[in-house]
C-alpha positions as CSV (number, residue, x, y, z in Angstrom):
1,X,-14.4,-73.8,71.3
2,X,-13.3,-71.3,73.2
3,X,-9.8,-70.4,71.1
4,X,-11.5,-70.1,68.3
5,X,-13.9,-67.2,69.0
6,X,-10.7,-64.8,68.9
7,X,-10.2,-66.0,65.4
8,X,-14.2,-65.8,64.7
9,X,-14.8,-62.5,65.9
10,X,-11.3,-61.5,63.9
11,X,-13.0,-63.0,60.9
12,X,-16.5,-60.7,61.3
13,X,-14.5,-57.7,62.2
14,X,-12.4,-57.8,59.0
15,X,-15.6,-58.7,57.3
16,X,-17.3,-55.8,58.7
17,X,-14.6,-53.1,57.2
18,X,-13.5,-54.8,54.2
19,X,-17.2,-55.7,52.4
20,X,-18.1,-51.9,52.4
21,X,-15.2,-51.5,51.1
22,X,-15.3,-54.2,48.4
23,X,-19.1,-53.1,47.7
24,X,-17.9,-49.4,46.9
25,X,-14.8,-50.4,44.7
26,X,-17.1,-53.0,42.9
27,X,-19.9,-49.6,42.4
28,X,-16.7,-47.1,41.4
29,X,-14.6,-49.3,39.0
30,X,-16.7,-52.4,38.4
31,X,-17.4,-51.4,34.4
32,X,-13.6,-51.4,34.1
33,X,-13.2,-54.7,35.6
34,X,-15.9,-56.3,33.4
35,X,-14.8,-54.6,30.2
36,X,-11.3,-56.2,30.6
37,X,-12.8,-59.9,30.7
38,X,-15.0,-59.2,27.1
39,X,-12.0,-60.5,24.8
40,X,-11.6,-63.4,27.3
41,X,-15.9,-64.5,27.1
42,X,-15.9,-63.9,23.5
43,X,-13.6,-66.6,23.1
44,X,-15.2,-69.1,25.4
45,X,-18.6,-67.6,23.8
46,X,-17.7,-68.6,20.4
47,X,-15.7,-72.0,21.4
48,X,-19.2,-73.0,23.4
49,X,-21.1,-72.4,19.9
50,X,-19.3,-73.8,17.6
51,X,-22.0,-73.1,14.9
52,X,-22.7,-69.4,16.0
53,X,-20.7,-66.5,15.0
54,X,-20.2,-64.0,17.5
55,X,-21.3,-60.5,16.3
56,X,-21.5,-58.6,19.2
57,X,-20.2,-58.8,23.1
58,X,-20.4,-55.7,25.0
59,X,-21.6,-53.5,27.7
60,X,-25.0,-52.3,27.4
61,X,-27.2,-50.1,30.2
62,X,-30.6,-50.3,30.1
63,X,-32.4,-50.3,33.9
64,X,-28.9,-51.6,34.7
65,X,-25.5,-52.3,33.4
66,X,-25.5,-55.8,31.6
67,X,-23.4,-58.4,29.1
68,X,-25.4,-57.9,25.6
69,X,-24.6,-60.4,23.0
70,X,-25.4,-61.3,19.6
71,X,-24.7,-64.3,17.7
72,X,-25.5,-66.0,14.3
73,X,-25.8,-69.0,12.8
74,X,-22.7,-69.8,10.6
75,X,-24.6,-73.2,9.5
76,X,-28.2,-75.0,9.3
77,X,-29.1,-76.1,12.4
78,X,-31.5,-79.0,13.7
79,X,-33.0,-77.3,16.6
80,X,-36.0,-79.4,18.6
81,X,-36.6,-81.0,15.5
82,X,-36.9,-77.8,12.9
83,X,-34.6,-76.9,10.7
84,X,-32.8,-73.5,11.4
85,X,-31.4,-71.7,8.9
86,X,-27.9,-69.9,8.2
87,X,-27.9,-66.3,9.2
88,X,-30.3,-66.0,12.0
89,X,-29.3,-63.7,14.5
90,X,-30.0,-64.5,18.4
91,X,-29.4,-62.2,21.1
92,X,-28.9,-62.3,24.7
93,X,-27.8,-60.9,27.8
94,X,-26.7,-61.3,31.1
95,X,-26.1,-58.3,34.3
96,X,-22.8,-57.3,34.7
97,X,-22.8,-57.8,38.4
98,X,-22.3,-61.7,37.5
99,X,-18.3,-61.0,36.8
100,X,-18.0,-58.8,39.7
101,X,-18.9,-61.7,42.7
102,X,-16.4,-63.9,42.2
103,X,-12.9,-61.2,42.5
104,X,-15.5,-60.0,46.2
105,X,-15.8,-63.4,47.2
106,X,-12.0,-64.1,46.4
107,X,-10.5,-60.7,47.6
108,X,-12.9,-60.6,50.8
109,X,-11.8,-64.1,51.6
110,X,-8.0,-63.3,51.7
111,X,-8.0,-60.4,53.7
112,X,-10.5,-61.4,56.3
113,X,-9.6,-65.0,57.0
114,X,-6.9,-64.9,59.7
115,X,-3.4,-64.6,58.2
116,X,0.2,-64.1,59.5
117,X,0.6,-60.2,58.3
118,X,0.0,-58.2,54.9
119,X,2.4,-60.4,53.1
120,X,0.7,-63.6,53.5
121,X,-2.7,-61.5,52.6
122,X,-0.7,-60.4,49.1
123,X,-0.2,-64.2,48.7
124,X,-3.3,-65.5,48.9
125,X,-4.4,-62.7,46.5
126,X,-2.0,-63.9,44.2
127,X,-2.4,-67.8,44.3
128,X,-6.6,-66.6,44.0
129,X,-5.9,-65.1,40.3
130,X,-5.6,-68.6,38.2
131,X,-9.0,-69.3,40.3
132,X,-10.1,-66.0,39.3
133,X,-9.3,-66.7,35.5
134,X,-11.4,-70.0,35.4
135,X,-14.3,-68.7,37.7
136,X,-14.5,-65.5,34.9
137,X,-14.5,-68.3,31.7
138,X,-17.0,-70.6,33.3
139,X,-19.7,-67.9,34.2
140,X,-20.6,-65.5,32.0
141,X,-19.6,-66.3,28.7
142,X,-21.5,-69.9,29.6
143,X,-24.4,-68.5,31.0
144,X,-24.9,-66.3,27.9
145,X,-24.3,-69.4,25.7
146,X,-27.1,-71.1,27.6
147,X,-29.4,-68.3,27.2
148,X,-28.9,-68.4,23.2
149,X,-29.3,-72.6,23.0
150,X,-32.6,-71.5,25.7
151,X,-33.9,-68.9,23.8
152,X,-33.9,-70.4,20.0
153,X,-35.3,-73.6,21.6
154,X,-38.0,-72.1,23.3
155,X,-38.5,-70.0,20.5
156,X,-39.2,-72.6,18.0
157,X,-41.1,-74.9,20.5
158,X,-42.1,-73.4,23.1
159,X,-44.2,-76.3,24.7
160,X,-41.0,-79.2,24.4
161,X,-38.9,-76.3,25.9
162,X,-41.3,-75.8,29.4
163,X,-41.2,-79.8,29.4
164,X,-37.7,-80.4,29.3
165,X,-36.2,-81.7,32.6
166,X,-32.8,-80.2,31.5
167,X,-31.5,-77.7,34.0
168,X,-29.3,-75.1,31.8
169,X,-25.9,-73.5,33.6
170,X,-27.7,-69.7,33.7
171,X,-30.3,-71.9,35.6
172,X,-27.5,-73.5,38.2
173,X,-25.1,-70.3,38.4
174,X,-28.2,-68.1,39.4
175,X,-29.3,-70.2,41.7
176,X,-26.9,-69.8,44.0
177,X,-24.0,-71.6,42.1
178,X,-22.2,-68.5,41.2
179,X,-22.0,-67.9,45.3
180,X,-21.0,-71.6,45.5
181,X,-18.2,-71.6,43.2
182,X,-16.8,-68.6,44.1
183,X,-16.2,-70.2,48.0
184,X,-15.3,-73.4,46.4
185,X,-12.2,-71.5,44.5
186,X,-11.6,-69.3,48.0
187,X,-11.1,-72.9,49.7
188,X,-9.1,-74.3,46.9
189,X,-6.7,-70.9,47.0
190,X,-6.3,-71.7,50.9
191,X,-6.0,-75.3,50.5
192,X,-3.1,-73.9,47.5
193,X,-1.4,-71.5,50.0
194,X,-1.1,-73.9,53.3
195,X,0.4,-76.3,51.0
196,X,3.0,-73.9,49.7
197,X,3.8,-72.8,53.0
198,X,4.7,-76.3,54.4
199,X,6.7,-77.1,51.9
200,X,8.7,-73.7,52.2
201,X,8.7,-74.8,55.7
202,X,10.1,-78.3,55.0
203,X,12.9,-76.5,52.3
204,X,14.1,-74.5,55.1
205,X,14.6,-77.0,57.8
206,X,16.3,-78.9,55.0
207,X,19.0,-76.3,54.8
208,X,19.6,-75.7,57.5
């Protein structure tokens, strides 16, 4: 127990610079970061409603900065047992602080957790982006998918919608499973690095 405190405290130190940090950046530049994942949740948007057009994915502020969308039927739909027609237009939304907690959770992870030198920091930043790219096309483009199904069903029946046991992903992700994943990936990108660096290891007792 006792070794490890060094590498504890190391790990609340870092935590203690780095997050202000990593909260400011987030503040300064987040709009940019979101507004370079919109072509990326259109797609998923419109591949997780297949009968929906996408008309609309953007940036909106109202009270705060948030993913507005708008969608429409391309064909008649059977929606808790009504017939929806062709060209109705659904719209929904989702804050814009969703996309911003996974790259703090991955970025805060890499340069707090204890690492040999700046290098090995760069490379866990590195192996974190294909974690980064599926944590950004599960969230928010799925959450606002969920919130369209949610909202025409609940819309159209309101009283089978409040009885439904099903438990939507906008439902899961904020509850705490956007928080979840994100540490999931930051353990998977470790788990990716400590592999790569035994078997660099193993090359190079090999050669020589």
């Amino acid at each position: 127990m006792s070794a490890m405190r060094p590498a504890v405290s190391g790990i609340i130190l870092r935590l203690l610079f780095w997050l202000p940090v990593l909260l400011w950046a987030a503040w300064a530049w987040g709009w940019h970061y979101a507004d370079f994942w919109l072509p990326v949740y259109e797609r998923v948007l419109g591949w997780a409603l297949p009968d929906f057009a996408v008309l609309h994915l953007g940036i909106a502020l109202g009270h705060e900065y948030v993913f507005d969308t708008q969608v429409i039927t391309q064909n008649a739909l059977l929606v808790q047992g009504q017939v929806v027609q062709a060209g109705l237009t659904v719209d929904a939304s989702t804050p814009m602080y969703a996309a911003l907690i996974h790259p703090l959770v991955l970025i805060a992870a890499a340069l707090v957790w204890p690492l040999a030198g700046w290098r090995a920091r760069l490379l866990r930043l590195l192996l974190s982006l294909p974690f980064l790219m599926l944590l950004e096309a599960v969230d928010v483009p799925l959450v606002l998918a969920s919130s369209v199904t949610d909202l025409l069903s609940h819309t159209l029946n309101p009283a089978a919608d409040s009885a439904s046991w099903r438990v939507d992903w906008t439902r899961v992700m904020d509850g705490g499973g956007r928080f979840a994943l994100s540490l999931a990936m930051a353990f998977a990108a470790a788990q990716l690095h400590q592999w790569l660096d035994r078997f660099a290891r193993a090359r190079k007792r090999v050669e020589r």
